[in-house]
MIFI-817226 format. One record per residue (C-alpha): x, y, z; residue number from 0. Coordinates in steps of 0.05 Angstrom, whole numbers, padded with zeros to 5 digits. Each point is the difference from the previous one (the first is absolute). Layout:
<nodes>
<node <X,Y,Z>,NUM>;
...
</nodes>
This chain:
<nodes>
<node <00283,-00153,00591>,0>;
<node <00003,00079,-00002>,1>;
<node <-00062,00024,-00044>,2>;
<node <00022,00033,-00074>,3>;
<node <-00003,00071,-00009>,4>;
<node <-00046,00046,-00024>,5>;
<node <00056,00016,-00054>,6>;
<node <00004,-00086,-00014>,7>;
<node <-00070,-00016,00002>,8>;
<node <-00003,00064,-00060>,9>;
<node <00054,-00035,-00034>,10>;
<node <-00031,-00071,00002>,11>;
<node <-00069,00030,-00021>,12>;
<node <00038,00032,-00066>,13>;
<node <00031,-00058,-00012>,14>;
<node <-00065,-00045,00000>,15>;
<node <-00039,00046,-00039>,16>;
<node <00059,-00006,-00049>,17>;
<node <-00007,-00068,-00006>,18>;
<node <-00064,-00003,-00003>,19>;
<node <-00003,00039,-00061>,20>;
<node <00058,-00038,-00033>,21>;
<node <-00040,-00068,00012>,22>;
<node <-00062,00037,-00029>,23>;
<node <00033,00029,-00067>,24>;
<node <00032,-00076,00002>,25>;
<node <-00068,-00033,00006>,26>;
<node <-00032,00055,-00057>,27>;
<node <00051,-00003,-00045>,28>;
<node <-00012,-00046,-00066>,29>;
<node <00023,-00070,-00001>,30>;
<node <00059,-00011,-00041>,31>;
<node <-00002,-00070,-00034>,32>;
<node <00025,-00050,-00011>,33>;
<node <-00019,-00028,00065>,34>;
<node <00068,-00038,00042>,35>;
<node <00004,-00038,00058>,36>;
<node <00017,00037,00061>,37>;
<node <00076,-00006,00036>,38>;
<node <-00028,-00056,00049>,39>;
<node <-00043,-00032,-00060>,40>;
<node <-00069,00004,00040>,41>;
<node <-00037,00048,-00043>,42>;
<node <-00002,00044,-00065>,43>;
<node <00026,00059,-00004>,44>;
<node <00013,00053,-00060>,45>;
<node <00059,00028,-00028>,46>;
<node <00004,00048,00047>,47>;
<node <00006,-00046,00052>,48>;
<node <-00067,00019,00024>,49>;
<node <-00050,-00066,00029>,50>;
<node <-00049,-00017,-00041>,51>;
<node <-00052,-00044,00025>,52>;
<node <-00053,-00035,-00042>,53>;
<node <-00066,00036,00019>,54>;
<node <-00036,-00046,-00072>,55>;
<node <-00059,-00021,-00025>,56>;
<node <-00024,-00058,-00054>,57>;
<node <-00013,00032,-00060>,58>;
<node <00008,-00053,-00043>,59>;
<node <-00056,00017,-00057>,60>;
<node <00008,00071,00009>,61>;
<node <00038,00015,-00070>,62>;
<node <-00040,-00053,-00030>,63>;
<node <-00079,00027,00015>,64>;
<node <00022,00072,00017>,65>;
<node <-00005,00049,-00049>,66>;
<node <00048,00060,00013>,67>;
<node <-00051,00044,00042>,68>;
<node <-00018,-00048,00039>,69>;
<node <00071,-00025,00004>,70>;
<node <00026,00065,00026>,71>;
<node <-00060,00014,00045>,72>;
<node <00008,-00071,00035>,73>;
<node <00083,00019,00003>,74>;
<node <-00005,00077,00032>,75>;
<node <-00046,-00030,00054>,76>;
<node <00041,-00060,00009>,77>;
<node <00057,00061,00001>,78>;
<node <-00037,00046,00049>,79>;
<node <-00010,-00066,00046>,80>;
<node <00083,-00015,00001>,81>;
<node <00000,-00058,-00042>,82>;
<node <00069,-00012,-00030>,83>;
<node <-00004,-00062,-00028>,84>;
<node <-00047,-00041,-00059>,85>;
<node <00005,-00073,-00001>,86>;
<node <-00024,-00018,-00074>,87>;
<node <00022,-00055,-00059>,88>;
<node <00022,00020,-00072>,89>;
<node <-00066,-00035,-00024>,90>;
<node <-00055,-00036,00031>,91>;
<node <-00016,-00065,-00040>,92>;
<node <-00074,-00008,00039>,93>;
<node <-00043,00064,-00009>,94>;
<node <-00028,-00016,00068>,95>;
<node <-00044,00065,00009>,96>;
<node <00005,00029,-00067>,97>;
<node <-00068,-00009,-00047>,98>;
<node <00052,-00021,-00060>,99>;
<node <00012,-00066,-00011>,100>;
<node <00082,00007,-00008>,101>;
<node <00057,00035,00019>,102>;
<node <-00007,00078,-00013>,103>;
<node <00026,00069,00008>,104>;
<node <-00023,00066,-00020>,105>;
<node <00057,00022,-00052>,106>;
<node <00003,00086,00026>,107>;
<node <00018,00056,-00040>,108>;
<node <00015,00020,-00064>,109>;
<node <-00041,-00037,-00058>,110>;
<node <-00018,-00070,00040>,111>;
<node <-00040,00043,00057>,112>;
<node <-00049,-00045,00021>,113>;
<node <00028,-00067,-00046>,114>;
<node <-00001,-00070,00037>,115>;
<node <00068,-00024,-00004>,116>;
<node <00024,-00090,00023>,117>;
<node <00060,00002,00023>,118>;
<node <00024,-00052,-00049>,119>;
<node <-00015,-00001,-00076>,120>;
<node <00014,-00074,-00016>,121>;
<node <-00019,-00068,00022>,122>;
<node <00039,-00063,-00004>,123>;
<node <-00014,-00017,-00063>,124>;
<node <00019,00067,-00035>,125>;
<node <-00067,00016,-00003>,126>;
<node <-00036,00064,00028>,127>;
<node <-00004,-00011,00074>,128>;
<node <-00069,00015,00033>,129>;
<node <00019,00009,00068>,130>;
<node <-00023,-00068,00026>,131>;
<node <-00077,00009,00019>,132>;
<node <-00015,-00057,00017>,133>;
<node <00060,-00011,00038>,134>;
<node <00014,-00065,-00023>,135>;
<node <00054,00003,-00055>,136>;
<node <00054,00036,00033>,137>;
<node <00026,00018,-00072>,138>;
<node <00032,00072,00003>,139>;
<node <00075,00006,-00022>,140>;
<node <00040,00039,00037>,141>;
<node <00041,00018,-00062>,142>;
<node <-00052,00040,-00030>,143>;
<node <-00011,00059,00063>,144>;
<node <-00044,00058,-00024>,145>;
<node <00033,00058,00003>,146>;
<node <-00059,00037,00012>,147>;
<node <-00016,-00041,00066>,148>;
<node <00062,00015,00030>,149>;
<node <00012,00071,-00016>,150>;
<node <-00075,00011,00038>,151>;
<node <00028,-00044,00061>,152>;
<node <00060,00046,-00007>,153>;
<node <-00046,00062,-00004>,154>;
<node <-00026,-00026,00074>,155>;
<node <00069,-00017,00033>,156>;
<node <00009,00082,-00026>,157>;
<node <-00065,00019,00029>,158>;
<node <00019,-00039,00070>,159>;
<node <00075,00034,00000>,160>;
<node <-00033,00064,-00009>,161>;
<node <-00030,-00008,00066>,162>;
<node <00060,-00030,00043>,163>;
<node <-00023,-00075,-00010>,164>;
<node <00035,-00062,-00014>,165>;
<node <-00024,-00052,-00046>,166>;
<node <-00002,-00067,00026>,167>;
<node <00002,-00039,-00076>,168>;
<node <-00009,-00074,-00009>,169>;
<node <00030,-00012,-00071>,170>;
<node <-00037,-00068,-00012>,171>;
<node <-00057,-00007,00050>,172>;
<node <-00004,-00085,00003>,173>;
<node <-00064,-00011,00041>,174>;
<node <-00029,-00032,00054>,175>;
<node <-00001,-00066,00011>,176>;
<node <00052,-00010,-00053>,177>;
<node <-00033,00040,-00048>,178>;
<node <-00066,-00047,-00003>,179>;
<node <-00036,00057,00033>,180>;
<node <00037,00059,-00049>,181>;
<node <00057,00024,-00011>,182>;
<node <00061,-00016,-00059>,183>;
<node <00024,-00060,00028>,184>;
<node <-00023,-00045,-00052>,185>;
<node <00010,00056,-00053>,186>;
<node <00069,00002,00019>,187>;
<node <00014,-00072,-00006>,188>;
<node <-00035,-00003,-00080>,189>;
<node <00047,-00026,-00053>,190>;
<node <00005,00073,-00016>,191>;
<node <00033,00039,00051>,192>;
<node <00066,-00043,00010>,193>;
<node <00047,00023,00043>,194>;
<node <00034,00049,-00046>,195>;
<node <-00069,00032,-00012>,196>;
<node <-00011,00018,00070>,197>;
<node <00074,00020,00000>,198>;
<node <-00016,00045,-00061>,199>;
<node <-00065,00019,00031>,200>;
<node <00037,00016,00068>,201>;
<node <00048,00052,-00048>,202>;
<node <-00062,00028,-00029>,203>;
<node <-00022,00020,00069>,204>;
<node <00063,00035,00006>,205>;
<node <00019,00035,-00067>,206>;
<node <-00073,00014,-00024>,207>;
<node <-00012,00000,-00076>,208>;
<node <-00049,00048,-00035>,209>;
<node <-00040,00039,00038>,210>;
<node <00020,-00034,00060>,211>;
<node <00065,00028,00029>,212>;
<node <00016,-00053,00040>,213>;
<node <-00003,-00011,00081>,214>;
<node <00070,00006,00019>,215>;
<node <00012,00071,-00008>,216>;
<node <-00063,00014,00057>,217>;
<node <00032,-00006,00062>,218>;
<node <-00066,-00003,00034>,219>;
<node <-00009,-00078,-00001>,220>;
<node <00012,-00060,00050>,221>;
<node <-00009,-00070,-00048>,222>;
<node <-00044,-00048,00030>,223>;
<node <00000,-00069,-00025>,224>;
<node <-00043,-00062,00011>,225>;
<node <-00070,00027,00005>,226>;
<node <-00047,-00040,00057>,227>;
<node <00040,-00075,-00021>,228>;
<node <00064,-00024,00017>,229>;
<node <00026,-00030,-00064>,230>;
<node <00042,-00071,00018>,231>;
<node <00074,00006,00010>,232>;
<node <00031,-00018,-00067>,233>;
<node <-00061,-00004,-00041>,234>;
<node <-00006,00025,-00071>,235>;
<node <-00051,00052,00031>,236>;
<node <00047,00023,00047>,237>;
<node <00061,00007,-00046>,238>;
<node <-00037,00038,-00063>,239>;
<node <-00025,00044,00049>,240>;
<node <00067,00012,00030>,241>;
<node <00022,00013,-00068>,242>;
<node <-00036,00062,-00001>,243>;
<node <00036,00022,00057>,244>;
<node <00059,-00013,-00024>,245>;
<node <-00013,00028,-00068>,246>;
<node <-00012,00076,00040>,247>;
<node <00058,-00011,00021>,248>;
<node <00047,-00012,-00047>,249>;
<node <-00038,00066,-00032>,250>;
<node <00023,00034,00058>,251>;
<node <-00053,00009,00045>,252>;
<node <00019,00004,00069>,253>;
<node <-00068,00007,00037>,254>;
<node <-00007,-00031,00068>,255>;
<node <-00032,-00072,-00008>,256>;
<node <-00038,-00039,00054>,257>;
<node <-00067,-00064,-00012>,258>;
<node <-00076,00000,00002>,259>;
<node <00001,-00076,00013>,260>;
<node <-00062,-00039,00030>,261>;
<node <-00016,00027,00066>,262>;
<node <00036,-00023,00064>,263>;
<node <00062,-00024,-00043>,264>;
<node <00060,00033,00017>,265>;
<node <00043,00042,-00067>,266>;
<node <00060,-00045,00010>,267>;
<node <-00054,-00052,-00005>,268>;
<node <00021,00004,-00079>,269>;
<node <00066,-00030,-00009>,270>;
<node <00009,00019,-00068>,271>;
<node <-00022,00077,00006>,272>;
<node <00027,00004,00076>,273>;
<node <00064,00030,-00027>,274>;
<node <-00016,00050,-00039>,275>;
<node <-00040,00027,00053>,276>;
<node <00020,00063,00035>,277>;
<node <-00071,00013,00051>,278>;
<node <-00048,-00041,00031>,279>;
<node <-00068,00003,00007>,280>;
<node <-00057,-00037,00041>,281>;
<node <-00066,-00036,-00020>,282>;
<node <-00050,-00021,00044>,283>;
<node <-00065,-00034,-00016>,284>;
<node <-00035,00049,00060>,285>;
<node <-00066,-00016,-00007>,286>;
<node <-00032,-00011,00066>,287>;
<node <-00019,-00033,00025>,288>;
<node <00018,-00053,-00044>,289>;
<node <00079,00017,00013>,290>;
<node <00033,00043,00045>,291>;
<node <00045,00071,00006>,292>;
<node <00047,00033,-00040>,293>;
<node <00061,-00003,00052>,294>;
<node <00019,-00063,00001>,295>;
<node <00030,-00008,-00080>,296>;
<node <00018,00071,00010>,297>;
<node <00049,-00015,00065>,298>;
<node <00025,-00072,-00031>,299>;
<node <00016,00039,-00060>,300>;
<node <00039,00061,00030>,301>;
<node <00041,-00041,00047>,302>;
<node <00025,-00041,-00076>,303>;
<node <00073,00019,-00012>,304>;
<node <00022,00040,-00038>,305>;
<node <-00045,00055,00027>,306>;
<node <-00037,00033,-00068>,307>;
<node <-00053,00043,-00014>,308>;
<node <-00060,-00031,00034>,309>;
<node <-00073,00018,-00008>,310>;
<node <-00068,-00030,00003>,311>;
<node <-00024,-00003,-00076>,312>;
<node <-00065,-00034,00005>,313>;
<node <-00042,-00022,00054>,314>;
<node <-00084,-00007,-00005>,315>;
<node <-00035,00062,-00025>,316>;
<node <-00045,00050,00028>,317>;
<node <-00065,-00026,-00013>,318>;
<node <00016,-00068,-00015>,319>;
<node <-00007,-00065,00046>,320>;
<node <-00043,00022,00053>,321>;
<node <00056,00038,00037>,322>;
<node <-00018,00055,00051>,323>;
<node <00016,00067,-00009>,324>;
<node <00047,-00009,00068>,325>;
<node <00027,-00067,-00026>,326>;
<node <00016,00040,-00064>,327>;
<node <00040,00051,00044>,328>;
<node <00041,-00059,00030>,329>;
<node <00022,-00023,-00062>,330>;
<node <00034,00068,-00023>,331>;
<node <00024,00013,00070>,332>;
<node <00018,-00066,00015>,333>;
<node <00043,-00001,-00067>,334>;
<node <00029,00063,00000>,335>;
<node <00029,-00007,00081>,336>;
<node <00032,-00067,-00027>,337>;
<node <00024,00014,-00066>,338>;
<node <00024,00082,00015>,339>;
<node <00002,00003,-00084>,340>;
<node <-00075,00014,-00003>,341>;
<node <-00067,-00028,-00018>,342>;
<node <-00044,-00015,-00063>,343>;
<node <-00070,00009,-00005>,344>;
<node <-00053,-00023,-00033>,345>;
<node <-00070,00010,-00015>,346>;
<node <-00062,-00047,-00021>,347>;
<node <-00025,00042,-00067>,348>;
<node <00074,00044,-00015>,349>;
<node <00039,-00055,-00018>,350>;
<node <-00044,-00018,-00061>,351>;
<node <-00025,00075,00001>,352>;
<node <-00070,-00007,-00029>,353>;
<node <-00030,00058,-00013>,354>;
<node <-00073,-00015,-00031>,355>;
<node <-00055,00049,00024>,356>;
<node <-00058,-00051,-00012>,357>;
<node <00035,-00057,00026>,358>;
<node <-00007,-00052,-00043>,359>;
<node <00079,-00015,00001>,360>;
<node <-00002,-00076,-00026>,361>;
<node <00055,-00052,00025>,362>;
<node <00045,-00033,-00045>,363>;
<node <00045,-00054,00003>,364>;
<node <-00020,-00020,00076>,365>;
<node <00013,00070,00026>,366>;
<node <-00047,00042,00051>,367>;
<node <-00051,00048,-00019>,368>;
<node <-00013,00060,00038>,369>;
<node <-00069,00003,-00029>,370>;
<node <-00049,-00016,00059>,371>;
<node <-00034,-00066,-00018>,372>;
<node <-00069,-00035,00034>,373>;
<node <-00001,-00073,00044>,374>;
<node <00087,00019,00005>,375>;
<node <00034,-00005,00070>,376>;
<node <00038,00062,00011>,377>;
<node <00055,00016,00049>,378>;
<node <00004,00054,00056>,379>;
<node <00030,00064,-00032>,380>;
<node <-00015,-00026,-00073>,381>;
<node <-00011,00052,-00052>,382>;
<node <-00053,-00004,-00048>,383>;
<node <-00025,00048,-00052>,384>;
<node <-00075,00002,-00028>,385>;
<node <-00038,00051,-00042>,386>;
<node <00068,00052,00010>,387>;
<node <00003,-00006,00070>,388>;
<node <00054,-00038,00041>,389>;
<node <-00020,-00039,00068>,390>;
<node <00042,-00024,00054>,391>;
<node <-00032,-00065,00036>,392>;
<node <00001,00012,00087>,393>;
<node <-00021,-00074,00001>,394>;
<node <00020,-00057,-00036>,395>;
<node <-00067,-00046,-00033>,396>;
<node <-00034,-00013,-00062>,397>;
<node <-00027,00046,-00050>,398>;
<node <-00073,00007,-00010>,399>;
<node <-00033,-00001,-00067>,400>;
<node <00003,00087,-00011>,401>;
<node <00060,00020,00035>,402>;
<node <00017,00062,00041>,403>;
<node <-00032,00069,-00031>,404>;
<node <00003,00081,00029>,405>;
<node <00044,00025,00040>,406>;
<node <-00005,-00020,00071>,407>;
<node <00047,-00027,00048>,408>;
<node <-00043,-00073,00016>,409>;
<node <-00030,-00025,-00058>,410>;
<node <-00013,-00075,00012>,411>;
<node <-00001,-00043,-00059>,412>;
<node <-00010,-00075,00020>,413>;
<node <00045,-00015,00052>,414>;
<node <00046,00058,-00019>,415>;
<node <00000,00072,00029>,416>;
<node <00036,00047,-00041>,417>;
<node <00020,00073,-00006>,418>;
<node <-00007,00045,-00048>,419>;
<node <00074,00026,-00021>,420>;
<node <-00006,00049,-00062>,421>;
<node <-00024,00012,-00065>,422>;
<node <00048,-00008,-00059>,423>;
<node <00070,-00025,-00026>,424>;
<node <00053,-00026,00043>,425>;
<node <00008,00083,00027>,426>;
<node <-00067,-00028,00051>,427>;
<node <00056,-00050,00035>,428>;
<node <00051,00045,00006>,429>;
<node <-00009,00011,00077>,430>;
<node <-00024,-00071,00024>,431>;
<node <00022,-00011,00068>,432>;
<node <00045,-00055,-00009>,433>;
<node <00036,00052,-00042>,434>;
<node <-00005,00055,00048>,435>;
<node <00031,-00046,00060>,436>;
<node <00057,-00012,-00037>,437>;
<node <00007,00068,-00020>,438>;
<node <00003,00020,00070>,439>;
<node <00048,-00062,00019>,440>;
<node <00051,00034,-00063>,441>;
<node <-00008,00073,00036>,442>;
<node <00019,-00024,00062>,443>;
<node <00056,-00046,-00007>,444>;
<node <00032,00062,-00050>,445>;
<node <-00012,00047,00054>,446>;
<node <00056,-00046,00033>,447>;
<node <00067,-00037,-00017>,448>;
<node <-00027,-00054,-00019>,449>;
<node <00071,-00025,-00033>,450>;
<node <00029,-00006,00071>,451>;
<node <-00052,-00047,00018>,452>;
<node <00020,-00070,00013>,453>;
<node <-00049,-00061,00022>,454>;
<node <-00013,-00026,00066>,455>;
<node <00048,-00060,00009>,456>;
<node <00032,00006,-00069>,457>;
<node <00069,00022,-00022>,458>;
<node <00032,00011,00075>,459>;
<node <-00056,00043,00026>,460>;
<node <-00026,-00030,00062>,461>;
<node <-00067,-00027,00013>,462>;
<node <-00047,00071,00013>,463>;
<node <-00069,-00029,00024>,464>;
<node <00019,-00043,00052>,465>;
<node <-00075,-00027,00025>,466>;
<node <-00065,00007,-00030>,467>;
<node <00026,-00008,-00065>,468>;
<node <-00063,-00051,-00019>,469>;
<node <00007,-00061,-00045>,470>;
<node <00056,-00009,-00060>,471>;
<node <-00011,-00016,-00061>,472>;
<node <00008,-00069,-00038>,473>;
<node <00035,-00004,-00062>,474>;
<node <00025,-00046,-00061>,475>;
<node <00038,00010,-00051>,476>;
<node <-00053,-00004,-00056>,477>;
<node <-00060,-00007,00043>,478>;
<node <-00027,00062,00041>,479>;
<node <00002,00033,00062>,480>;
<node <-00064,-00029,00046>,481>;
<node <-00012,00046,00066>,482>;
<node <00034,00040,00040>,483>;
<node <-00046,00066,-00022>,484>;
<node <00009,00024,00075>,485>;
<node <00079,00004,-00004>,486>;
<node <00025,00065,00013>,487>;
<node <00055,00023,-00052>,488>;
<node <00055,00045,00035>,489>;
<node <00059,00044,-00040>,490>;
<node <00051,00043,00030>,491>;
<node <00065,00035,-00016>,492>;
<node <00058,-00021,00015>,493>;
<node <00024,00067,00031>,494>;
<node <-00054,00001,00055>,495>;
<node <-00042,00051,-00021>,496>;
<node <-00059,-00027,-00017>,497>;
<node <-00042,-00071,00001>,498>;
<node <-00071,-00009,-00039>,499>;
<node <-00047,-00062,00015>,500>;
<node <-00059,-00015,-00033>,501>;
<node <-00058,-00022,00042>,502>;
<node <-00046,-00046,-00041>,503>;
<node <-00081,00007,00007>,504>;
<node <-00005,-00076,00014>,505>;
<node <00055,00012,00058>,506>;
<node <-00033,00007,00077>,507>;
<node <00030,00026,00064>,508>;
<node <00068,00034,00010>,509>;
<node <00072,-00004,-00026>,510>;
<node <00065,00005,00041>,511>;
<node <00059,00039,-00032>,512>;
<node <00077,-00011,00003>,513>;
<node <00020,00078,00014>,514>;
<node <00066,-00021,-00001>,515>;
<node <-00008,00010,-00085>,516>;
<node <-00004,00075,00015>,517>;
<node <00059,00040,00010>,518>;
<node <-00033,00059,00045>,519>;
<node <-00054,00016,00040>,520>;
<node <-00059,-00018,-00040>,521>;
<node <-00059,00034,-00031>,522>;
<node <-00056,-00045,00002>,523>;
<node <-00066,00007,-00053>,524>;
<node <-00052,-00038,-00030>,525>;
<node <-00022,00008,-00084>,526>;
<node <-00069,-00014,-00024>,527>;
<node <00016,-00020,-00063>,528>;
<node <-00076,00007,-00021>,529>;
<node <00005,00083,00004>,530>;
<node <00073,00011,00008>,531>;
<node <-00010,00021,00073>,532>;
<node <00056,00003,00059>,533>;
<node <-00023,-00019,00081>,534>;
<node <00057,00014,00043>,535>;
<node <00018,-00046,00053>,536>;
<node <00057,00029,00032>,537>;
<node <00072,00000,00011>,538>;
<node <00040,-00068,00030>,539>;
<node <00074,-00013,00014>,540>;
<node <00043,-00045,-00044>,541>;
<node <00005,-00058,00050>,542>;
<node <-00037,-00056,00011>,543>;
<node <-00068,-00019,-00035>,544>;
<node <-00066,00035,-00007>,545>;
<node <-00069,-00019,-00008>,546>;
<node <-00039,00041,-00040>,547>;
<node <-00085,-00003,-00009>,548>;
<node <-00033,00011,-00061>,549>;
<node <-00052,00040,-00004>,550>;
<node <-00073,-00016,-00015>,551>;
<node <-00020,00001,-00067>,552>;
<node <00027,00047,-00056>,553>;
<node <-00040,00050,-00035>,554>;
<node <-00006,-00050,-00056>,555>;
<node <-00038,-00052,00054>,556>;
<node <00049,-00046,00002>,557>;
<node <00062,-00010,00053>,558>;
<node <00066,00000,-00042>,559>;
<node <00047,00052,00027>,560>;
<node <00076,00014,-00006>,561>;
<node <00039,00016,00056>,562>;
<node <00052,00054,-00013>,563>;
<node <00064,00012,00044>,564>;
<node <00047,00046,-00021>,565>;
<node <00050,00045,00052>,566>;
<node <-00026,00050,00039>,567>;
<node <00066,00042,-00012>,568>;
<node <-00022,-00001,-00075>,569>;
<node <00022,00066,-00043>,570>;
<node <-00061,-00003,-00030>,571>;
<node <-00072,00017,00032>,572>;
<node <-00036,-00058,-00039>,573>;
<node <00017,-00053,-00021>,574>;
<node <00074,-00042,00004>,575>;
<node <00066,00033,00012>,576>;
<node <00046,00011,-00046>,577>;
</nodes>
């Protein structure tokens, strides 16, 4: 083949850097919302048409314990880090964190700066409701909402659309274990709230009343339902709750709406919700090494037809269970390679977002303290805070009787080594390293097209890592994924341009490529995704297989890697064609 001009090769150069800039101003410009399912129903996109892919976090006490400082501090950095996406309820039922006993919210602006505010005024009875304690008489009625409340929870959904974010909003958290751990679930199923309350309740939502101007009208919200329990199929539980569905609804709300159910259930899993549903979502239990990865649930739930809206919305948290911060990187990657839609994090102490300086948070109701405590096992990567100062344990063990103290970065305290982490409110945590990785995971997959991705082995695309691919995961509906931490998870597009596989740290020796998936000549690199880093390997032809070696260990110490093919004819100098 003759070479191109010098007059071509100018041409194709303009035209590259003129599509690069379009897919810049495209990828800077503000979301539009409402949020819709893209054309081939794999992902969110805006009403632009422009992907959207959940980059989220669990902030589910952050309008409850936040005032609006700290709110809008913990939001910009969230913001300045790419997070598009909260994952919260309209009310938690168990302060978990918080030093109050019940159900609160600081009520902002105007004359009730500062006021604590339930988000329900009466009980079953009639009575004044006192937001439950105890925990034990699961009394509220829904048919007494504070205005108040909602009109702060509104303030926040503002306050996130502000800042390009989606909401992810459970209506009626129900709770673990079928709500004997927390959660509504037995709240909803009081003589009370009948099903035409929560229907009533569910138009409330919608219209507003008051103060509160109602949630249908905000486009940036995705309705969540369930809340860490899968309700029965046709029990009273599961059909009051539906009734608030169905009661936004008929008030003409039109938001997307997907489940929170127990982990490693399935959305359809729900028979009488599974219709109304427009996206899916996954939940894995993902503590290891008690249970396994990410991908599994994620792949048996994209290759479900119809194809929706799919994305990881809970998996174990940063700092929680023991996980590594490598094993941590494997669930987000793992998750976001087999669901394409995007990934939800979350972290040990910003879910309940405790913020005292002494720490002497109490516990309440059977929740978890961040306080540090003496003669109490703590897990690797646990957070703690003592005397204003937040600590990170580098070993699990058992607390001595005085805890860690100063600053330094190996302060033994019985069994347990930690690290000191900061001084202060929840601004100290804001650049943890769990947080950080997952940053970096967000930057790089939207420096690519990530929406043209499509799993190894799933929806027509062939089979991309062909030996070396280490163990697969077991799973059960309603049980949990058990090994297979070594698995590598491979996505590429359909057009041939590029293929991604993530190399897991517990994953040895080398992996053999079908380079048949490219279309071109191929450009072959390696990421760190501990520092964001490219190695170049070197180009290959699109025939055949090829093995590729990982290198050593990363600059974070540990030997995940992701391999990185994209076409060596790219338009682009970095990164994937267009």
């Amino acid at each position: 083949m003759a070479m191109p001009s010098t007059q071509a090769r100018r041409v194709r150069y303009v035209v590259a850097m003129l599509v690069a800039m379009l897919i810049c101003a495209c990828a800077n410009a503000s979301t539009v919302f409402p949020l819709r399912a893209s054309a081939n129903g794999r992902y969110l996109v805006d009403q632009n048409g422009v992907p959207f892919r959940i980059q989220g976090e669990a902030s589910w006490d952050a309008h409850i314990n936040l005032n609006l400082t700290e709110l809008r501090a913990y939001l910009d950095d969230r913001q300045a880090k790419h997070f598009n996406a909260l994952f919260t309820y309209v009310a938690n039922p168990v302060a978990y964190y918080a030093g109050d006993s019940a159900p609160w919210a600081m009520q902002l602006g105007g004359s009730a700066a500062g006021v604590a505010a339930l988000p329900f005024t009466k009980n079953a009875s009639g009575g004044t409701w006192n937001g439950d304690p105890n925990f034990s008489n699961r009394d509220a009625d829904f048919s007494s909402p504070n205005d108040a409340y909602f009109a702060w929870l509104a303030q926040f959904v503002d306050e996130a659309a502000a800042r390009g974010m989606v909401v992810l909003l459970t209506p009626m958290y129900l709770g673990y274990g079928l709500g004997n751990a927390d959660g509504w679930y037995h709240t909803v199923t009081n003589p009370a709230n009948t099903q035409s309350i929560c229907f009533a309740f569910g138009q409330y939502l919608a219209n507003g009343h008051g103060a509160f101007t109602g949630f249908k009208n905000r486009p940036n919200i995705i309705w969540i339902h369930g809340g860490d329990t899968l309700p029965p199929n046709g029990s009273e539980a599961a059909l009051r709750a539906l009734q608030i569905l169905k009661g936004m609804q008929a008030a003409g709300d039109t938001h997307l709406q997907t489940a929170h159910w127990q982990h490693d259930y399935l959305t359809s899993d729900q028979t009488d919700f599974a219709p109304y549903f427009t996206a899916s979502t996954a939940y894995t239990h993902g503590a290891y090494p008690n249970a396994g990865p990410t991908y599994i649930e994620s792949r048996i739930s994209y290759a479900q037809a119809p194809a929706r809206p799919l994305w990881l919305i809970e998996t174990s948290y940063w700092g929680e269970h023991g996980a590594t911060q490598a094993q941590q990187r494997y669930f987000s990657w793992g998750a976001a390679l087999s669901t394409i839609g995007g990934v939800t994090l979350g972290f040990g102490p910003f879910w309940g977002f405790a913020t005292s300086a002494d720490g002497t948070t109490g516990t309440s109701s059977g929740g978890t303290s961040t306080a540090w405590r003496p003669s109490t096992h703590f897990d690797l990567n646990q957070y703690v805070s003592k005397s204003g100062r937040w600590y990170r344990a580098t070993t699990s063990g058992s607390s001595g009787a005085t805890g860690p103290s100063g600053t330094g970065a190996a302060i033994g305290d019985g069994s347990v080594v930690w690290t000191y982490v900061g001084t202060g409110g929840i601004s100290a945590l804001f650049n943890e390293p769990g947080i950080l990785d997952f940053a970096r995971m967000g930057s790089f997959l939207d420096s690519v097209r990530w929406f043209d991705l499509v799993p190894s082995n799933l929806d027509a695309m062939p089979v991309l890592i062909t030996a070396g691919t280490g163990t697969y995961a077991s799973w059960s509906d309603g049980g949990s994924a058990n090994g297979g931490m070594d698995w590598v998870v491979a996505a590429a597009s359909r057009d041939g341009k590029s293929l991604i596989a993530y190399v897991p740290d517990a994953h040895t020796g080398s992996i053999t490529v079908a380079m048949t998936a490219m279309s071109a000549l191929a450009r072959a690199r390696w990421f760190d995704p501990t520092h964001a880093n490219y190695t170049s390997i070197g180009n290959f032809p699109n025939s055949g297989t090829q093995v590729f070696t990982p290198p050593a260990a990363n600059a974070g110490g540990a030997h995940d890697w992701v391999l990185v093919l994209d076409r060596a004819d790219s338009i682009f100098a970095d990164g994937f064609g267009g």
